[in-house]
N, C-alpha and C positions, 0 to 999 in steps of 0.2 A: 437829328444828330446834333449831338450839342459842338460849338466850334473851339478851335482851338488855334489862337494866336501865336504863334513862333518870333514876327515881328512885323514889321508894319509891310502893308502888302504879302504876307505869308500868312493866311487864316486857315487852317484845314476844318472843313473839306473843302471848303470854296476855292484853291488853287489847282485844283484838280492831283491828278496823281504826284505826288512826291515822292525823293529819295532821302534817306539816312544810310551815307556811306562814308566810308575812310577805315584806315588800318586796323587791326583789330587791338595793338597798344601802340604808346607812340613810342619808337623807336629811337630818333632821336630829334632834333627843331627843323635838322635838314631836311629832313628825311618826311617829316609830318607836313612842313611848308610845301614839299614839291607835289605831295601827294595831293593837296588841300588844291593848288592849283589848277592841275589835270583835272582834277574833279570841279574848279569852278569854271572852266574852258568847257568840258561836257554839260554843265548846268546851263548856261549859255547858249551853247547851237540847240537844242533837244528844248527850250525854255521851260525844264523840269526845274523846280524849287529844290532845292539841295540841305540838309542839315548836315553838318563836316559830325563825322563820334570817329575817337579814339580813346581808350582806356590810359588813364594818369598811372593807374595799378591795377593790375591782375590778380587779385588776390586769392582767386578762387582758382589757380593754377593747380596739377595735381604733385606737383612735386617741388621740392625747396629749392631745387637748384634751377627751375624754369625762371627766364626771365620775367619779371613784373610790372617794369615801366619805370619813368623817374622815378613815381614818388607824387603824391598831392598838390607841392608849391610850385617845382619844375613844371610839372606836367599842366599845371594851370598856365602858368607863366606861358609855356606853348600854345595853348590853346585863344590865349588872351591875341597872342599875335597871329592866330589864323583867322580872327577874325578882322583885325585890326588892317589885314593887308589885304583878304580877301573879300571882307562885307557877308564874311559866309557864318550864318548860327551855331555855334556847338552845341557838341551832345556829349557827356561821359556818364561812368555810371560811379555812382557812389558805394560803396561795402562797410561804411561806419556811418552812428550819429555825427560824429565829431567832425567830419569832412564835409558836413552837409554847408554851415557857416560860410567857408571858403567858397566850396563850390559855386553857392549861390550867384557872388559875383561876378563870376565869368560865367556859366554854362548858361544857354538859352533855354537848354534841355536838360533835366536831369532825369539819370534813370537807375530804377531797381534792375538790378542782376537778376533771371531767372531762379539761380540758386536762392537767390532770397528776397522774394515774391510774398513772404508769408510772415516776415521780418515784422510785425505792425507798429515797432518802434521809430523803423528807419523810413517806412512808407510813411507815417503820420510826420515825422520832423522834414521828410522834404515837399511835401503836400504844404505845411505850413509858410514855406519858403513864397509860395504864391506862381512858383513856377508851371512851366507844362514839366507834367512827369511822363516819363513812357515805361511802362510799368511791362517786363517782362513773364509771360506765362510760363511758370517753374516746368521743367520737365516732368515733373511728378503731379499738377494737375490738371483737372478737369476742367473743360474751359467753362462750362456756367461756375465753379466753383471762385471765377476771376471773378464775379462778380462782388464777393464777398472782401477783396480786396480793394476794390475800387470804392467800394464803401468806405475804406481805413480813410483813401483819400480827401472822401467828400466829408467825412466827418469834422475836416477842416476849412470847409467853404469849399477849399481848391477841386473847381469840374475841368481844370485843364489837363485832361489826362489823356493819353495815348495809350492802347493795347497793342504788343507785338505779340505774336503765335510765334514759336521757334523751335516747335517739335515737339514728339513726348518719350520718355523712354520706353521703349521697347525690348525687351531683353537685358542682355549685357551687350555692352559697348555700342550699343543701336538706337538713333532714333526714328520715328516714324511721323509725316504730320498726317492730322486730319485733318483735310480739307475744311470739314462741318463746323470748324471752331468759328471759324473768322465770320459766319452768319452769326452763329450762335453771340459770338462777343460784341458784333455789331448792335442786336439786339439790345443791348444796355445800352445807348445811345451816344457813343462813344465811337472816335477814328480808329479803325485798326490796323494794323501794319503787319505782313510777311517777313518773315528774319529767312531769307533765302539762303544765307549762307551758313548759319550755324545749324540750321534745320536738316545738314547734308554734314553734321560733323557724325565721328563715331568717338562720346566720349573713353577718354583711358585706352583706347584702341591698341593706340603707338607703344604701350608698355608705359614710361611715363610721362608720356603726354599722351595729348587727342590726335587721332586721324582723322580723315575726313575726305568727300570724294565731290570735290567743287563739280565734278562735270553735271552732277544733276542740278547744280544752285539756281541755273534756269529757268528747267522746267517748274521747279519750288517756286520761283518767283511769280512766271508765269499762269500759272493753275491758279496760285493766291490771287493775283489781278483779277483773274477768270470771275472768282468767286465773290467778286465785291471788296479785295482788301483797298483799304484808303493811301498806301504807302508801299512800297519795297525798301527792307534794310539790307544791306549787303556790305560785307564786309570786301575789299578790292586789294591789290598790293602789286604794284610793279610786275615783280618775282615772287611769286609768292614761296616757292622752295628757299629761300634765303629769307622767308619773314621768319619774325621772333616769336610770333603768338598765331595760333589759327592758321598757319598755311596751308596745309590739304585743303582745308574747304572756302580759302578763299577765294574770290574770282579775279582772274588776271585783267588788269585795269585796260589792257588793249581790248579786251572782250567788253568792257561795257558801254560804249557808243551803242553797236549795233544789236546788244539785250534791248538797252532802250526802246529804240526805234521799235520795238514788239511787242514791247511793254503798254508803250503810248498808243500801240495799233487795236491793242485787247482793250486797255483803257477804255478807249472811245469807244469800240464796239458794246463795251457794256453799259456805257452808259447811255448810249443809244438807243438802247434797250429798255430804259427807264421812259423814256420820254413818250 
């Protein structure tokens, strides 16, 4: 598996199991700082390697009146001082070429949206960047057909990529995961990551917005583990009933100490397992 630098002593795979977690937009600098926190207090006791994501904009919300986030400059500016105070990596995801420039210089991580996974303008302009990408698998494919994405990436030299699995559509309003991805994508030689929390959303559910039923993000998590994933993403929030973006299917930030600790315990069994 090819490795993947975040920053200095964070190489995956070689850190063992990693999280990608934080709010699903930033709310506001309070509100992201405290969160950022709590989450680098749990990276700490648990000595799980942590990547802080928060969305700058939401753009792919389903109705114009849902909130979206700052804005590009704001919402860097944010992210510039969660690491500033924490030491902790960011993640956001980008939805234009033009955002990519800015981005670069704050995010550790940048990532393709699911919804546009297939974008080859905006995968190839942030590939170029030199960054790690975490490349989300669109609800509408098939996972060997990631491969042909990951290709956009490497077309640019950039092998710093990550795969997240985050479900697929199933019906209306429903997603479903397969399990079978996160082999199948491992396969290309690549980290891959469980999106436990969005993988338990039911897009358009709520009328106009998403629902979603955190109480499985769990066992999503957990199963993933099972199965060889190199990371858990999870989206977390205080309250999540008063978040702005994703709260059905976020998981209550008091509940993820002891996810963890289960996490780490599948972890190691599977990789025990290798040995």
């Amino acid at each position: 598996m090819r490795k993947v630098e975040i920053k200095k002593n964070f190489v995956i795979p070689d850190c063992g199991l990693f999280l990608i977690a934080g709010p699903c937009v930033i709310e506001s600098e309070e509100h992201t700082l405290f969160i950022a926190e709590e989450l680098k207090k749990i990276s700490i006791t648990f000595s799980i390697p942590l990547i802080f994501k928060a969305s700058f904009d939401k753009a792919n919300r389903l109705s114009i009146r849902s909130y979206r986030g700052p804005g590009l400059d704001e919402g860097l500016r944010i992210l510039k001082k969660v690491k500033d105070e924490f030491g902790l990596p960011v993640l956001s995801d980008v939805h234009e070429v033009y955002q990519v420039e800015k981005a670069k210089e704050v995010l550790d991580v940048i990532q393709i949206p699911a919804f546009l996974s297939r974008q080859t303008d905006l995968v190839v302009e942030v590939a170029k960047t030199g960054k790690p990408i975490n490349i989300k698998k669109g609800q509408f494919m098939a996972p060997w057909n990631m491969l042909s994405i990951v290709e956009k990436a490497l077309s640019k030299g950039n092998e710093r990529v990550i795969i997240t699995e985050r479900g697929t559509t199933f019906g209306y309003n429903n997603l479903v995961v397969d399990m079978r991805s996160i082999p199948i994508m491992k396969d290309f030689g690549f980290p891959v990551v469980i999106d436990a929390t969005h993988s338990v959303q039911t897009p358009g559910a709520g009328g106009e917005k998403s629902g979603g039923d955190s109480r499985f993000a769990p066992y999503i998590a957990k199963a993933g583990v099972a199965v060889g994933a190199d990371g858990v993403f999870m989206e977390v929030h205080e309250n999540p009933d008063r978040a702005l973006s994703d709260g059905p299917n976020s998981l209550p930030l008091s509940k993820l100490p002891s996810l963890i600790k289960e996490l780490l315990s599948i972890y190691s069994i599977v990789q025990g397992g290798k040995e």
